[in-house]
C-alpha positions in Angstrom: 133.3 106.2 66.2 130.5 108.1 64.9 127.9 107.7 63.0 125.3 110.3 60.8 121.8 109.1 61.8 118.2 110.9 60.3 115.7 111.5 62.7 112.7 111.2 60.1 114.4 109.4 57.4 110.5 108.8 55.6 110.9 112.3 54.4 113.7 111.5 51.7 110.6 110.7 49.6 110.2 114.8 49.2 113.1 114.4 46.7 110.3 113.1 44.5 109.1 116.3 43.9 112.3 117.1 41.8 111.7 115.7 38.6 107.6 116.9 39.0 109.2 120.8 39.2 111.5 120.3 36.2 108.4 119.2 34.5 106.5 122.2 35.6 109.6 124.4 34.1 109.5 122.9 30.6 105.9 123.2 30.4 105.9 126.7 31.2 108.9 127.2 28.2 106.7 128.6 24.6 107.8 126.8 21.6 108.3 129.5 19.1 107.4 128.4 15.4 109.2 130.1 12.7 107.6 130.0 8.8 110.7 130.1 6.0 108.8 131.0 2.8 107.7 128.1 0.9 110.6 126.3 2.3 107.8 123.9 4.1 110.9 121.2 3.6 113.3 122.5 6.4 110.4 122.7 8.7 111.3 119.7 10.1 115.2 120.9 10.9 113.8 124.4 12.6 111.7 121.8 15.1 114.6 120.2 16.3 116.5 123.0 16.2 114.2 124.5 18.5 113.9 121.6 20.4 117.5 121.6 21.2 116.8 125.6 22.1 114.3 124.5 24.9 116.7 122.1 27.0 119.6 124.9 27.0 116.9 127.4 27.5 115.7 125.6 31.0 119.1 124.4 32.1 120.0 128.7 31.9 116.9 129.3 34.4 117.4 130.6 37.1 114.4 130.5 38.4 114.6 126.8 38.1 117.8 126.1 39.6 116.6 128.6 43.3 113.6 126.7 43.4 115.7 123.1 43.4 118.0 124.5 46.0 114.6 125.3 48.0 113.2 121.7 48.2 116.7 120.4 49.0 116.8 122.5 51.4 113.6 122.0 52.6 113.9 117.9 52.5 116.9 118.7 54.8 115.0 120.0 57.4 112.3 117.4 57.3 114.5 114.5 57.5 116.5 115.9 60.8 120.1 114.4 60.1 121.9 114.3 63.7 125.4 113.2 64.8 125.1 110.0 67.0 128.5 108.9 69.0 128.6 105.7 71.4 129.8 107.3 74.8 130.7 105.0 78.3 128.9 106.6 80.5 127.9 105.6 83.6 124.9 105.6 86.4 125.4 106.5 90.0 122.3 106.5 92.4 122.8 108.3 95.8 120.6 107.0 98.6 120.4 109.7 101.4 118.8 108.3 105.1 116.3 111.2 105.7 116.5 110.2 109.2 116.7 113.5 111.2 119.1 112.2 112.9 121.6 112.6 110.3 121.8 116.6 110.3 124.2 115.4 112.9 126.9 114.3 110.3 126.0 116.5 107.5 129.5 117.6 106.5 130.7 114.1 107.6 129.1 112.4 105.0 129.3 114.6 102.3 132.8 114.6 102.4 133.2 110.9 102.9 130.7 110.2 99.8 133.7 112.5 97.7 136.4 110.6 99.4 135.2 107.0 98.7 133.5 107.5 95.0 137.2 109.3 94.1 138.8 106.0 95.5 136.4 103.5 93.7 137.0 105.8 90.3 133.5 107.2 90.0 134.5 111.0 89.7 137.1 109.9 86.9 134.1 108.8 84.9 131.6 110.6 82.7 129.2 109.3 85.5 125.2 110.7 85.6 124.4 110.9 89.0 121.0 111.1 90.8 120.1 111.5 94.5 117.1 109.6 96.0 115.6 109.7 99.4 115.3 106.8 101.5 111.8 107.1 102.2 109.7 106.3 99.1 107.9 109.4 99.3 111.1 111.5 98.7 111.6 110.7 95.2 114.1 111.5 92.9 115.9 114.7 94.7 118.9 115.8 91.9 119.8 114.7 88.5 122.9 115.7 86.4 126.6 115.5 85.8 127.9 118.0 87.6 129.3 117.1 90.3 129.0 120.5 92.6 125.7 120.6 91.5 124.7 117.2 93.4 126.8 118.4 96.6 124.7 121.7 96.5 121.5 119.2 96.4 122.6 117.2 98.6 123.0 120.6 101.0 120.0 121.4 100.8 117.9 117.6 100.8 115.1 117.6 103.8 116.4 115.4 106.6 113.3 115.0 108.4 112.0 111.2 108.8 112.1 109.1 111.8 113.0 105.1 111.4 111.7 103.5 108.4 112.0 100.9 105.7 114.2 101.8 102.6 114.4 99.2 100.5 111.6 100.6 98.3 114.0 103.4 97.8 116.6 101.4 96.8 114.7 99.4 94.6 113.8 102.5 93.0 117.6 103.3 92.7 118.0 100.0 91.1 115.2 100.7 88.3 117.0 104.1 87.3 120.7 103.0 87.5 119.9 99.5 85.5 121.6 96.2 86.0 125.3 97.3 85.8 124.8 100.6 87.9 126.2 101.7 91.0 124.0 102.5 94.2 125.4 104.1 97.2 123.5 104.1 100.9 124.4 107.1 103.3 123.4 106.6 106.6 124.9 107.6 110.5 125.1 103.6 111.0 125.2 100.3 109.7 122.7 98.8 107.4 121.9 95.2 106.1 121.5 95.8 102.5 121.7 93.6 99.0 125.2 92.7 97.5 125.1 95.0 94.7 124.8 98.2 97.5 128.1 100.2 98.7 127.1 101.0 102.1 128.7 104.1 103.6 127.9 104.9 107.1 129.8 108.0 108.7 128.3 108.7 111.8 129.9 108.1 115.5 128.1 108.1 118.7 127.4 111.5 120.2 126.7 112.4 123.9 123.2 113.4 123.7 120.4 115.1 125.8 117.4 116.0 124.5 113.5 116.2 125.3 111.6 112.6 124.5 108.2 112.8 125.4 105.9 116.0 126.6 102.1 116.3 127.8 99.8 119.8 128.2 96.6 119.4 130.5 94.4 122.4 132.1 94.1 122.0 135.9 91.9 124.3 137.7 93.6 127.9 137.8 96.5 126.7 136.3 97.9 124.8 133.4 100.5 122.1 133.5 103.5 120.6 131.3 105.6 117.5 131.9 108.5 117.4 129.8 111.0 114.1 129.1 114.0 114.6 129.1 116.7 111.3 128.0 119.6 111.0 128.5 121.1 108.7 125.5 124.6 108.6 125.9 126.4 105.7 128.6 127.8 108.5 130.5 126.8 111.0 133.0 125.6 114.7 131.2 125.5 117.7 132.4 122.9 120.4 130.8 121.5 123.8 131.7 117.6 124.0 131.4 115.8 126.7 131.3 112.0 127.2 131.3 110.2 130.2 129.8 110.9 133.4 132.0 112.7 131.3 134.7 116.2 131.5 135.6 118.1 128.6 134.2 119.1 125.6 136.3 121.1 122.8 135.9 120.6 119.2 135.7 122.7 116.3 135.9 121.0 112.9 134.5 123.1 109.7 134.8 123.6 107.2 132.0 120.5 106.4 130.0 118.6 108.3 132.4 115.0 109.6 131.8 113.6 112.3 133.9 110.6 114.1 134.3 110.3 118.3 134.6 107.0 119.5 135.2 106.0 123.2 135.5 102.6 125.2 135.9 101.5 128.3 134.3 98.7 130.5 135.1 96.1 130.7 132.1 97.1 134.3 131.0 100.2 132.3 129.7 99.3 130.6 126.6 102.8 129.7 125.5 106.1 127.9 127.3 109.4 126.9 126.2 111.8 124.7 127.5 115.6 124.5 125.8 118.8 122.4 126.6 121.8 123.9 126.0 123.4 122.7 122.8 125.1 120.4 121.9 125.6 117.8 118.3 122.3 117.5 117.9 120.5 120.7 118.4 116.7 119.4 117.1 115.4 117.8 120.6 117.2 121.0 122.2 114.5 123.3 122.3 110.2 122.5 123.4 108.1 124.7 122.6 104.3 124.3 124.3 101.2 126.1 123.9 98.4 125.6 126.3 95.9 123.4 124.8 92.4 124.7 123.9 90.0 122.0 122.2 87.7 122.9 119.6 84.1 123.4 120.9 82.0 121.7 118.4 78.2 123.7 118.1 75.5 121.2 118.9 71.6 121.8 118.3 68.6 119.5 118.4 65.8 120.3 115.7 62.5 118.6 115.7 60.4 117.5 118.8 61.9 119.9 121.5 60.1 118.4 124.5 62.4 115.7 123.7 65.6 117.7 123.8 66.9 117.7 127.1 67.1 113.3 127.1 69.3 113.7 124.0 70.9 116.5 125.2 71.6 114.4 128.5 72.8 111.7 126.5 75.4 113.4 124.1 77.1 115.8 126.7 78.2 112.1 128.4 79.1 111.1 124.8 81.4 113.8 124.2 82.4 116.6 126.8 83.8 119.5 124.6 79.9 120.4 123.2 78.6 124.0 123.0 74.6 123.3 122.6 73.6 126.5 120.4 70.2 126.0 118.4 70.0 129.3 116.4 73.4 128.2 114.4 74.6 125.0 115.7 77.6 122.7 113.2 75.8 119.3 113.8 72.9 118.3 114.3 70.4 116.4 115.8 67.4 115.8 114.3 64.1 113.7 114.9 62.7 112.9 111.0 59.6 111.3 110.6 60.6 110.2 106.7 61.9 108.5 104.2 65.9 109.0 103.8 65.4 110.8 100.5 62.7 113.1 101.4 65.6 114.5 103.7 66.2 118.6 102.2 67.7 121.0 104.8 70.6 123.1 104.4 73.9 121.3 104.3 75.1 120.2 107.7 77.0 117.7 109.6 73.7 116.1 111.4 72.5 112.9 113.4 69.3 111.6 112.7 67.0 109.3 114.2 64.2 108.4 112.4 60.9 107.7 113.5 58.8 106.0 110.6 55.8 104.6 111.9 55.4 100.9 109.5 58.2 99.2 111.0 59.3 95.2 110.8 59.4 94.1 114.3 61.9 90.9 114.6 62.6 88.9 117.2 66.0 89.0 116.9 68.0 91.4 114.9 71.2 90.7 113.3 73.7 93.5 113.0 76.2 92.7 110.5 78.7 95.8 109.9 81.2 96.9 106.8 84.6 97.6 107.2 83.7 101.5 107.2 86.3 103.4 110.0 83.1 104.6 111.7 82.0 100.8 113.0 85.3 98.5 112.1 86.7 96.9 115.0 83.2 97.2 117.1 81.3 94.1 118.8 77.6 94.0 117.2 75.8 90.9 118.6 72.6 90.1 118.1 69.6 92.8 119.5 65.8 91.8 120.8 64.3 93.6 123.0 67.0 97.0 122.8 65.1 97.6 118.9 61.7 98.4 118.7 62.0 97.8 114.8 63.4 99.2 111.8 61.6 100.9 109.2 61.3 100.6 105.0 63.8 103.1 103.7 64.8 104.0 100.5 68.8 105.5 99.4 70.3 107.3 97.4 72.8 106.5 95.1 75.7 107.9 97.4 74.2 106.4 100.4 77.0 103.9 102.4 75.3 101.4 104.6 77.6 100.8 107.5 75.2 98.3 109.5 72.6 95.7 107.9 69.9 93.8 109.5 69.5 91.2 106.3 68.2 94.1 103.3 67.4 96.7 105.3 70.0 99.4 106.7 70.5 99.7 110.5 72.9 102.9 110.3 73.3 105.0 107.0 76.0 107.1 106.2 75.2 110.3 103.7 77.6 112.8 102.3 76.8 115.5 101.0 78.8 118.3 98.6 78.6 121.7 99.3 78.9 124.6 96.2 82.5 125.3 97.7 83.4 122.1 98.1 83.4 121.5 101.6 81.9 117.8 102.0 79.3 117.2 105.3 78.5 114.1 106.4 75.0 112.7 107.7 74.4 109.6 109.8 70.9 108.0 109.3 69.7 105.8 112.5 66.9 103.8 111.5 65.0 103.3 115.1 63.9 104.9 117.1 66.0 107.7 119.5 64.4 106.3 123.1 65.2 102.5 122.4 67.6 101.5 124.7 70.8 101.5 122.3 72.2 104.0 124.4 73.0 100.9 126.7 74.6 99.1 123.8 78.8 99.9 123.3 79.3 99.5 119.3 76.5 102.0 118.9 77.5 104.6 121.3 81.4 104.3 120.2 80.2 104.9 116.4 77.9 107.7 117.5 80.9 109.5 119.8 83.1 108.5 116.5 81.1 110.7 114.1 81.2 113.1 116.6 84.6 113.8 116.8 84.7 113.7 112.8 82.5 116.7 113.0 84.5 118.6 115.7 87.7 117.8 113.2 85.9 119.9 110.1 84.2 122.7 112.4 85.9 126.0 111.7 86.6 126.5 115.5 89.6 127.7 117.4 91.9 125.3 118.8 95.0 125.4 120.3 97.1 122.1 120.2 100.5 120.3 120.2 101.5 118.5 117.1 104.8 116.3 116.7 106.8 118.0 113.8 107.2 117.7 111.1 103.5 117.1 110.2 100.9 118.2 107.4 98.4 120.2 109.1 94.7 120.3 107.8 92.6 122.9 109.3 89.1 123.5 108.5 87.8 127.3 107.8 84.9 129.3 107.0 85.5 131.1 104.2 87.5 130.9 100.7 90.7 133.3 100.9 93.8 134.2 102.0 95.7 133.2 105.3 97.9 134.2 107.2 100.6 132.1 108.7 103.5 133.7 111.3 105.8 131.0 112.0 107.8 131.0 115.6 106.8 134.1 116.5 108.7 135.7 113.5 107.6 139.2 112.5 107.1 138.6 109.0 104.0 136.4 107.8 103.2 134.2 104.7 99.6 133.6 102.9 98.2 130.2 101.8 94.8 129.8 100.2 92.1 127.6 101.6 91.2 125.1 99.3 87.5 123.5 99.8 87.2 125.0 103.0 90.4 123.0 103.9 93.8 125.0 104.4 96.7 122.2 104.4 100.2 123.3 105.8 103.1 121.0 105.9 105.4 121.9 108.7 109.3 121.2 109.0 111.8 120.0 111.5 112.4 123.9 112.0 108.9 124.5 113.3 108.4 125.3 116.9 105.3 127.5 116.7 102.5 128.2 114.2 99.9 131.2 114.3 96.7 131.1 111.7 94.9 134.1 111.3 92.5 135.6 108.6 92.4 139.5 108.2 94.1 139.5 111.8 91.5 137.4 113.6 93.1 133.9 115.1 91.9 130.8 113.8 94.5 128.5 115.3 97.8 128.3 116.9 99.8 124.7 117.4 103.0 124.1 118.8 105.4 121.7 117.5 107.8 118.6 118.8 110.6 116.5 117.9 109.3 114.2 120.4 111.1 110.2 118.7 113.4 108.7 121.2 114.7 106.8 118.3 116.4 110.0 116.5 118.0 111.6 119.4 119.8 108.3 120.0 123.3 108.0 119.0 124.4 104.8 120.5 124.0 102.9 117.2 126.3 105.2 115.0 129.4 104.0 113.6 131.5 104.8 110.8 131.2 102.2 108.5 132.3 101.1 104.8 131.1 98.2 102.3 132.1 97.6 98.9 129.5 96.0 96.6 129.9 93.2 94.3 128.3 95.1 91.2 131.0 96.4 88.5 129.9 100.3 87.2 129.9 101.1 83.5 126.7 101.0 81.0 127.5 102.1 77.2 124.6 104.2 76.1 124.3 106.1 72.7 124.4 109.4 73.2 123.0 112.0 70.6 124.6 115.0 69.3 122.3 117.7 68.0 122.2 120.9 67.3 119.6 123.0 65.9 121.0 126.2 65.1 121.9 125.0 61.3 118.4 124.8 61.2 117.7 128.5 61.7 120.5 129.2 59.0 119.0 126.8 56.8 115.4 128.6 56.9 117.1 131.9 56.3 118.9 130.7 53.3 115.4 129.2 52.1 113.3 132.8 52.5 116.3 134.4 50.7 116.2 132.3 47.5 112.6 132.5 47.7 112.9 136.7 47.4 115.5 136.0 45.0 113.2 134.0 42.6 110.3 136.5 43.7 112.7 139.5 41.9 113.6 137.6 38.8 110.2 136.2 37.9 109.0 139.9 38.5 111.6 141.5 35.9 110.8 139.2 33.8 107.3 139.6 33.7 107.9 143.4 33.3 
């Protein structure tokens, strides 16, 4: 049954105004006083007479009676009367592995989640379904009724994770559904899940072949590529390989066999694929592989130059893929002779060692580090003789200390804001550069450390591999658009760069990647589906369990409409004209 409920019942007070406009309407009525002679004595009866007159008189407006029908009407509106009926309805939360490996048994267990939720009654139900990913990151994917609608979603869901925990996702499931709700798990193969989970697993095992593992190194005149290949079923396969321009060849691997292909290119060859012939699961068929390019990361020494080439010596050990440019170098080095905030030259990533001439001299100086990525993990024992002192600086507010020596900072990291957004970092020794720290590990890993954070944000060309999928971050020049061609596809897309930053998420589909800006090349990567894990079928099973948790949750469902509203608000301007009209003739 059904009941009449008022969404903003407080409003019924309006009906107050009622007896205030009938008020206002006798008011407004003239009492007419007629004189009778010298007949003063029947005054009296011609008062009441005409009081009688007055009530008749303001039950026959008009006026009166549209305007009543208008704040009726009106208190209608404002106190929002709905329709409210109980309705069963029921939850069902749809828990998808994202594994990749399950694009193997796509139409498997789509048609097994109809079979089984017709045979446990679910589809006979007025049942609100919603479809979650397993990893917690996915999220809600679908919500609705319709059931074709959740089969087109689940179509189309990203199945694109490796192994991973999912009982975050099903806890999730559980906090949407409620306590009485039903959850269902789809997976290629047996779980251990909670009592109140149905568990449906529809996968079977597959005789797979597929590349594992792959490395890209420059040698000499040539460049080379070792490919893994796995075999994962417990059977001898069979498989045609074929390697860029090559003619194909075939390869037999034995049970659980993994093998090794290498292949050398000359360097006018920039790009090599490798594919499988098909079979169930196509993903690990096909390797794609660029040949690898590192960034070269612009290196320049500013201050004393006599002293150039021992730093210079120092940092080409430190990290081997250095271009030393002074005119326009991306980090640099330079010798202060300061305090930390007297620091002011353009915004760069720099190393400096300063040179401050009151230093405390200790016998002993006690490192003791933070937890900051640049020095956590590192050794710092105690220094004497390495140290010829440190001297009394002052920071700034967003100065981060990463090494003390009791109050006063041993290394000093700086970060510093450019107009675009683009954040550079600064690293503050305080010592000086010829002390023998160069000798000492911690410092030399944090200094190589900060290097290679530089050589991630300089705008250079690279050319990598990347596992797919991935989110790439690349760091450019300028603000704009860029052009992205994936796999060597004729037809591009643009993303904007956002704080010097462009960030592109990548798919399972992904073998290649060009970035370019106004046609010049600013990276290219090549992607793999390089986890042993998904390419392995032995596990899969077809597998059903029935939960212990009974479906059904009675909910109150509203039923509103708000087109009477509209007619209502029609009606109300019409009676207004109406009385608008009448008052007029009247008045004329």
């Amino acid at each position: 049954m059904g009941e009449l409920s008022l969404g903003s019942p407080i409003f019924l007070w309006a009906l107050l105004s009622l007896p205030l406009l009938w008020l206002i309407h006798a008011l407004q009525l003239k009492l007419h006083k007629k004189l009778i002679g010298t007949l003063f004595l029947l005054d009296r009866l011609e008062l009441d007479h005409y009081q009688g007159s007055r009530i008749r008189r303001l039950l026959q407006s008009p006026s009166l009676w549209l305007q009543t029908l208008v704040l009726l009407f009106l208190t209608l509106l404002l106190i929002d009367p709905y329709w409210q009926q109980e309705i069963r309805t029921s939850k069902c939360a749809i828990v998808v592995d994202n594994s990749a490996s399950m694009r193997a048994f796509k139409t498997e267990f789509q048609d097994a989640l109809e079979t089984n939720l017709k045979a446990w009654g679910v589809l006979s139900k007025a049942t609100d379904f919603a479809l979650f990913g397993s990893t917690i990151m996915s999220g809600k994917q679908h919500q609705g009724q319709q059931w074709s609608a959740l089969l087109t979603a689940l179509h189309n869901m990203p199945l694109q994770g490796g192994e991973h925990d999912m009982s975050p996702a099903l806890h999730l499931a559980r906090q949407w559904v409620g306590a009485n709700g039903c959850i269902v798990l789809l997976s290629d193969h047996p779980r251990k899940v909670s009592p109140d989970v149905n568990m449906i697993s529809c996968g079977h095992k597959i005789d797979n072949v597929g590349f594992a593992g792959v490395s890209a190194e420059n040698q000499g005149k040539e460049w080379a590529v070792e490919a893994i290949i796995r075999n994962s079923s417990a059977k001898s396969q069979t498989r045609s390989l074929a390697i860029s321009q090559q003619s194909p060849r075939v390869i037999t691997l034995k049970a659980q066999e993994i093998r090794t292909i290498t292949a050398k290119f000359s360097h006018a060859i920039t790009k090599a694929q490798f594919s499988l012939a098909h079979d169930a699961f196509a993903l690990d068929d096909i390797l794609t592989v660029v040949k690898p390019q590192a960034k070269k990361l612009s290196m320049g020494i500013t201050g004393e130059q006599n002293e150039g080439q021992f730093l210079k010596d120092r940092f080409d050990l430190l990290y081997t893929k250095l271009h030393w440019n002074q005119e326009n170098p991306y980090l640099k080095i330079t010798l202060q002779d300061a305090q930390l905030s007297a620091l002011s030259e353009p915004l760069s990533y720099r190393i400096i060692f300063h040179t401050i001439k009151h230093k405390v001299r200790p016998s002993v100086l006690s490192l003791v580090p933070t937890q900051h990525e640049l020095v956590r993990g590192l050794n710092w024992p105690p220094l004497g003789a390495e140290l010829s002192g440190l001297g009394e600086i002052s920071l700034e507010h967003e100065d981060l200390v990463l090494v003390w020596h009791r109050s006063l900072p041993f290394l000093v990291l700086r970060s510093k804001t450019h107009p675009d957004g683009r954040v550079f970092q600064e690293l503050h020794i305080n010592t000086e550069y010829k002390d023998q720290l160069w000798s000492y590990p911690s410092f030399v890993l944090s200094l190589h450390r900060f290097v290679e954070n530089a050589a991630k944000a300089c705008p250079a060309y690279e050319r990598a591999n990347r596992k797919s999928p991935t989110v790439l971050d690349i760091p450019v020049k300028s603000e704009g658009n860029y052009e992205l061609c994936w796999n060597e596809e004729n037809e591009t897309t643009t993303i904007s760069s956002q704080k010097g930053w462009l960030q592109i998420p990548t798919h399972m589909e992904s073998k290649s990647l060009k970035v370019s800006h106004k046609n010049t090349p600013i990276a290219e990567y090549a992607f793999q589906l390089v986890d042993g894990r998904e390419g392995d079928f032995s596990k899969a099973k077809t597998f059903l369990s029935k939960g212990n948790m009974d479906m059904g949750e009675s909910i109150m469902s509203q039923q509103r409409s708000d087109d009477w509203k509209i007619l209502i608000i029609l009606l109300v301007l019409s009676l207004l004209m109406i009385d608008w009209h009448i008052r007029g003739r009247r008045n004329s």
